[in-house]
C-alpha positions in Angstrom: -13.4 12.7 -26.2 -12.9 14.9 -23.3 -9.1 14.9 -21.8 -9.7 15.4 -17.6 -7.4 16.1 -15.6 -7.3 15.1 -12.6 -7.1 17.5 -9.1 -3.9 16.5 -6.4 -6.8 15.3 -4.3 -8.6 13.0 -6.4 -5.1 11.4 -7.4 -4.2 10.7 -3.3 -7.2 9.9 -2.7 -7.3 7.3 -5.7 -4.0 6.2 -5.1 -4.4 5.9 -1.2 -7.3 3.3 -1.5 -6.0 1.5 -4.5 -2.8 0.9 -2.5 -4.9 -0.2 0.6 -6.8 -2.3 -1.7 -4.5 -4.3 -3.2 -2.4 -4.8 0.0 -6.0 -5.9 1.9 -6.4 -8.2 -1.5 -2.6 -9.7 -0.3 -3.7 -9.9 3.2 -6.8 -11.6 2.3 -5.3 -13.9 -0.5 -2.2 -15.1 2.3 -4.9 -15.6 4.8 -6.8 -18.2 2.2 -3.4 -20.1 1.2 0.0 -20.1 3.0 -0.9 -19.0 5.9 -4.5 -21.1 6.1 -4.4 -22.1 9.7 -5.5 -26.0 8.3 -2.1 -25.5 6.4 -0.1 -24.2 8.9 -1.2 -26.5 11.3 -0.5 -29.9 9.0 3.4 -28.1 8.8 3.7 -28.0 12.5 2.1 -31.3 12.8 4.6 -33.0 10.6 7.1 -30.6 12.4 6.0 -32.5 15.5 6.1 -35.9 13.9 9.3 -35.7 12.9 10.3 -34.3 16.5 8.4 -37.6 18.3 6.0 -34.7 19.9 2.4 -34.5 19.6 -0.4 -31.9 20.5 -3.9 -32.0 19.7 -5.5 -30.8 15.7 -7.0 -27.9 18.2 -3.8 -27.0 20.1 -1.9 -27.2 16.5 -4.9 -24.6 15.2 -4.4 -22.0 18.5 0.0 -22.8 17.3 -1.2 -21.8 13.3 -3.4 -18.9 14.4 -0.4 -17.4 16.2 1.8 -17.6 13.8 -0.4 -15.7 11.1 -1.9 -13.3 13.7 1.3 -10.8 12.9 0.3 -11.0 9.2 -3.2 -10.8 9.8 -3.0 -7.4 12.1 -2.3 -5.7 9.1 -5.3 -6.5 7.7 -7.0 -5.0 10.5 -4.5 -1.8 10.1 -5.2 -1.5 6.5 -9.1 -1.8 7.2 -8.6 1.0 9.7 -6.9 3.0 6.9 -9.2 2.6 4.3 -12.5 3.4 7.0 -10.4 6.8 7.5 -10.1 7.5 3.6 -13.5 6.3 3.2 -14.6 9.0 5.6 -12.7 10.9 3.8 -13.6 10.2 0.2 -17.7 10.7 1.4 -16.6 13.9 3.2 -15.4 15.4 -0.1 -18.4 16.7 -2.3 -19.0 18.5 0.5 -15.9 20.7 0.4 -16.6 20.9 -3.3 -14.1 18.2 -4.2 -14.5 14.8 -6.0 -18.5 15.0 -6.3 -20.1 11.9 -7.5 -21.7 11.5 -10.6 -25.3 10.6 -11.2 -26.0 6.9 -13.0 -29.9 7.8 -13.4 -29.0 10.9 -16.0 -31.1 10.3 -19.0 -28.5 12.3 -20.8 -25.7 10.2 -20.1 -24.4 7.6 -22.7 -25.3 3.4 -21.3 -21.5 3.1 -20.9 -20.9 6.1 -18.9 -23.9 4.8 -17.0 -22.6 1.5 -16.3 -19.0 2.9 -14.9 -21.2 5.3 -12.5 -23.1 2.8 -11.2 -20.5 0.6 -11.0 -18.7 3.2 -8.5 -21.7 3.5 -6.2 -22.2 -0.4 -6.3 -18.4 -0.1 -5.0 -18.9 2.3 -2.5 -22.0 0.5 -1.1 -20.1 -3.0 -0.8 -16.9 -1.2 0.7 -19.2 0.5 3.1 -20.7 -2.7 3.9 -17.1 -4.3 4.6 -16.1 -1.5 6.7 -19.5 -1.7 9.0 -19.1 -5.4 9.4 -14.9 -5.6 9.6 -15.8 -2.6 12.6 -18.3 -4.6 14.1 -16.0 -7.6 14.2 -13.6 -5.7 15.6 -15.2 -3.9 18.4 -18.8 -5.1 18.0 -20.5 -6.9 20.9 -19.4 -10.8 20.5 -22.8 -12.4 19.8 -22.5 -10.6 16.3 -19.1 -11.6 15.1 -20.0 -14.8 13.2 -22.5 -13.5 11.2 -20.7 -10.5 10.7 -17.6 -12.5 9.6 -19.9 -14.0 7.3 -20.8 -11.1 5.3 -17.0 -9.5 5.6 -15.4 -12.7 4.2 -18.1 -12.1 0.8 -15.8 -8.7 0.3 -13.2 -10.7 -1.7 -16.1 -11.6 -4.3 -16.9 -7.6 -5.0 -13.3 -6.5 -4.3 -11.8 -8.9 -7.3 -14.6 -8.3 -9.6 -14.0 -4.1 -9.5 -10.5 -4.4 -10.0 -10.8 -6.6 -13.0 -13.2 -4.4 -14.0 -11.2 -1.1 -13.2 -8.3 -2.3 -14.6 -10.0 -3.7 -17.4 -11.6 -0.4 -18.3 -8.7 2.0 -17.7 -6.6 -0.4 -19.9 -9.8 -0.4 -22.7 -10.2 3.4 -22.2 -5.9 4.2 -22.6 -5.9 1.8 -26.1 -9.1 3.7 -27.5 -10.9 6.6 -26.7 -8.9 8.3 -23.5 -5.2 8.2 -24.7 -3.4 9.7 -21.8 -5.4 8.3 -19.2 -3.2 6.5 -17.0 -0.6 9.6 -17.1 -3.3 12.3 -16.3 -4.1 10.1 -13.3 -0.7 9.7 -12.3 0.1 13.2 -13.0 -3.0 15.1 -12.8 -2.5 16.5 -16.7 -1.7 15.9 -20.3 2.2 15.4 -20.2 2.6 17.0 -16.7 
């Protein structure tokens, strides 16, 4: 099999938005447990129990929002970040770097197929998490619930590439790419 190596570019690139990834995936995964605002709220509740204080469920919800709101800013910054390397990684063919590959080539093998459309099935849904997380952000009000409801299906495609990413890489470095991982780390074969 062909050894590639791998330009400076595509490994910042790569590395920028995996990082970004996985620390959105944290955000995102804090968001749905620990810091669940029904969560949070039951703490302060019994926090207030204990205390002979009360407020209302909603007043302990605005208290639980708060207290996550730090954590969740992050999210926003690292959606920010990965809309800039997005802009970025689109930007790039056109400078001759990082082109993307075609998944309708009759010449190419069904597996190589398969990893190049899963790649534009990625960048479609990431594009699609950006618009709507934007939109959220800085949209006109009236469209932030149903844009929330498409952002929150992110998770779904987000999880599913990196098994299959991670899968593949770790498939690809036992059998036919020895070296992978390095080379993408390194940009060459023992460099």
């Amino acid at each position: 099999m062909e050894q590639r190596e791998y330009s400076r570019i595509f490994r910042v690139m790569h590395w920028s938005i995996a990082i970004c990834m996985i620390l959105l995936l944290c955000t995102i995964f804090l968001r749905m447990t620990w810091l669940n605002k029904e969560h949070v709220a039951d703490i302060i509740q019994q926090f207030m129990v204990d205390k002979n204080t009360n407020f209302t469920r909603d007043e302990l919800i605005i208290l639980a929002k708060q207290i996550r709101k730090p954590m969740w800013n992050w999210h926003i910054y690292l959606g920010y970040a990965i809309t800039i390397l997005y802009i970025i990684r689109m930007s790039l063919p056109f400078f001759g770097h990082m082109s993307f590959s075609n998944p309708l080539n009759k010449t190419l093998s069904p597996k190589v197929k398969f990893q190049y459309w899963v790649y534009m099935i990625f960048y479609g849904c990431l594009a699609i998490s950006l618009i709507t997380g934007l939109i959220i952000e800085w949209g006109p009000k009236i469209y932030k619930k149903p844009m929330e409801s498409v952002h929150v299906l992110s998770i779904y495609y987000l999880v599913a590439f990196m098994v299959l990413h991670v899968g593949g890489v770790i498939w690809a470095e036992l059998h036919d790419y020895k070296g992978l991982i390095s080379r993408v780390i390194s940009g060459a074969n023992g460099k």
